[in-house]
C-alpha positions in Angstrom: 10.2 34.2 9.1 12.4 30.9 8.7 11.0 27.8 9.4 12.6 24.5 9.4 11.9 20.9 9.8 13.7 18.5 12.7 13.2 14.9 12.4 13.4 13.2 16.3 16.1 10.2 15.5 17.0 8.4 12.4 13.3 7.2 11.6 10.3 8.5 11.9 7.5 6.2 14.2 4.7 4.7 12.1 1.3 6.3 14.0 -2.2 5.1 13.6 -4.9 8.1 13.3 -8.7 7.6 13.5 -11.1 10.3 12.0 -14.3 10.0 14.2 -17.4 12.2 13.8 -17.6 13.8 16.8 -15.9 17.1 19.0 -14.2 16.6 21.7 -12.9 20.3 23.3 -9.1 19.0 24.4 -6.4 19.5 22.3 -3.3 17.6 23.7 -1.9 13.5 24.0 -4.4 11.1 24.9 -4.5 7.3 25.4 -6.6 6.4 22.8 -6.2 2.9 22.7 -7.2 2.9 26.8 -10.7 3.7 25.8 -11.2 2.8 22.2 -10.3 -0.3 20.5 -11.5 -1.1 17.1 -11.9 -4.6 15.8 -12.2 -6.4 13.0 -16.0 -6.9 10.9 -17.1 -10.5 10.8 -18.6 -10.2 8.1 -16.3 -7.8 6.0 -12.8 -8.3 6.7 -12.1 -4.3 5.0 -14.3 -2.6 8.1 -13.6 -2.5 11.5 -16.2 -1.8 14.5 -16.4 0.6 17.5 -17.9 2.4 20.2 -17.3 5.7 21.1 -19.6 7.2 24.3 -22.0 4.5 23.2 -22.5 5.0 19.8 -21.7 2.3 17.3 -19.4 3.1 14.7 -18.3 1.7 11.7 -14.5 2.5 10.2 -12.7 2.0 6.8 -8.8 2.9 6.2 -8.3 5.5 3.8 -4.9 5.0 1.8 -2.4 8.1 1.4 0.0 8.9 -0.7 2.5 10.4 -0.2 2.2 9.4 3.6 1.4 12.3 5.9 3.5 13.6 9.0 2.4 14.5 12.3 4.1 17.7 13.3 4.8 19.8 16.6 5.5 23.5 16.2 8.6 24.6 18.4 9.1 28.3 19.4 12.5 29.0 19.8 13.0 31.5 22.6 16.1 33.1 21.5 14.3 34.5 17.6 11.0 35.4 17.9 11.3 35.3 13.8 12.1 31.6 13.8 9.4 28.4 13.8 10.7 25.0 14.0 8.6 22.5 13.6 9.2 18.4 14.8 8.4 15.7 13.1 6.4 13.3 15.8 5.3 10.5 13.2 4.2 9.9 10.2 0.8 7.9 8.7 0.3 6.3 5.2 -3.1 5.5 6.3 -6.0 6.7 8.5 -9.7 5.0 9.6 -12.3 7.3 8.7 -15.5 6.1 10.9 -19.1 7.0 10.4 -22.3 6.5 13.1 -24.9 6.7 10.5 -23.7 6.0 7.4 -21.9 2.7 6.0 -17.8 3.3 5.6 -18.3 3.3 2.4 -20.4 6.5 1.4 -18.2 9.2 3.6 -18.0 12.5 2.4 -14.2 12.3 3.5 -13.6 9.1 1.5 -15.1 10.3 -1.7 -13.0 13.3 -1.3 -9.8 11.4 -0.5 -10.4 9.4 -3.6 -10.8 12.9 -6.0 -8.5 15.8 -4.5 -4.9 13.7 -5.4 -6.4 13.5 -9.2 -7.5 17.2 -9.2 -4.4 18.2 -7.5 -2.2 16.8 -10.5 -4.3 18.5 -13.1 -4.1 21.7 -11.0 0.0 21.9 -10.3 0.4 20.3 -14.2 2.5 22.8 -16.5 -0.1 23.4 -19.9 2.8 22.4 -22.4 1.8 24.6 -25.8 0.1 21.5 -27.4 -2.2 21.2 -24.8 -3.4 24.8 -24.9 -3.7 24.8 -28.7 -5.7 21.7 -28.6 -8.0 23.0 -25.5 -8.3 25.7 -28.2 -9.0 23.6 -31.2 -11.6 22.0 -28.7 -13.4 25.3 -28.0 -13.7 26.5 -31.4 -15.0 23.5 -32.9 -18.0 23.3 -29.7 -18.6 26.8 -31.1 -18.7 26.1 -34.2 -21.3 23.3 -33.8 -23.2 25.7 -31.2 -23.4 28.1 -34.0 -24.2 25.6 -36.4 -27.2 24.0 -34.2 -28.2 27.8 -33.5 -28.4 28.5 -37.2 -30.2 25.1 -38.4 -33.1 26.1 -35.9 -33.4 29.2 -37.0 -33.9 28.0 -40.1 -37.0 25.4 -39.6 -38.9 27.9 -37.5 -39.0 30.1 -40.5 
C-alpha cells in the first residue's frame, strides 16, 4: 500500500490541543473555544484553570519536540491501494489538565518527560566500544557476586 503526505498551502497552521480527562463519544470538529476557555492561575502564572461540565480543572503545557502534526486520512477513490494522508496543523505544545490531581503529578506529564530519553537509547546504534564495555561491566558485577558469594561461604563455616 503507498501512502503519502500532502501539506494544505505553504505552511502549516499552528493548533492548540487540550488533553482533558474525560470521554466524550463524538469523533469529528468542534468549537472548542465556544464552550471552554482556559485562563490564566493567579497565583501560578505556569497553570491555567477550567471548567468542563462543572468540574474544575487544572492544566499545564507539556513541551514537544519535535512538534507533532495533526493529520486527515484521505481515501482516494480511483486506488483502493493508496492512503493519502493531509496535514491539518501542527502543535509544539499541548495542556494536559487534571480534576483531581495538581498539573504537576500527571501520569501523562511524567511520561512525556521520560519516553524522548528512552526513545534515544532505544533507536541508538551500540558502537563496538559500547558493547565491550557493557561487557567489561557484567563480568566485573559477576565477579564481585561471586566473590561476595564465596567470602560468606567462608564465615559460615
Amino acid at each position: 500500500m503507498a501512502e503519502k503526505v500532502v501539506t494544505e498551502g505553504p505552511e502549516c497552521p499552528k493548533l492548540q490541543l487540550h488533553y482533558i480527562p474525560c470521554n466524550i463519544h463524538f469523533d469529528g470538529v468542534a468549537k472548542v473555544s465556544t464552550y471552554f476557555s482556559p485562563q490564566p492561575d493567579a497565583a501560578s502564572p505556569d497553570l491555567q484553570r477550567a471548567a468542563f461540565r462543572g468540574r474544575g480543572l487544572q492544566g499545564k503545557a507539556i513541551a514537544l519536540d519535535p512538534p507533532g502534526f495533526v493529520l486527515q486520512e484521505n481515501m482516494e477513490a480511483d486506488e483502493e491501494s493508496s492512503v493519502s494522508w493531509t496535514v491539518k496543523g501542527q502543535f509544539s505544545e499541548f495542556v494536559d489538565w487534571e480534576w483531581d490531581k495538581p498539573a504537576e503529578k500527571s501520569t501523562l506529564r511524567k511520561c512525556c518527560e521520560t519516553w524522548p530519553t528512552i526513545a534515544a537509547a532505544l533507536a541508538k546504534q551500540p558502537t563496538l566500544k559500547d558493547v565491550q564495555s557493557e561487557m567489561d561491566e557484567l563480568k566485573a558485577g559477576t565477579k564481585q557476586q561471586e566473590q561476595a558469594e564465596t567470602e560468606g561461604i567462608d564465615k559460615e563455616e
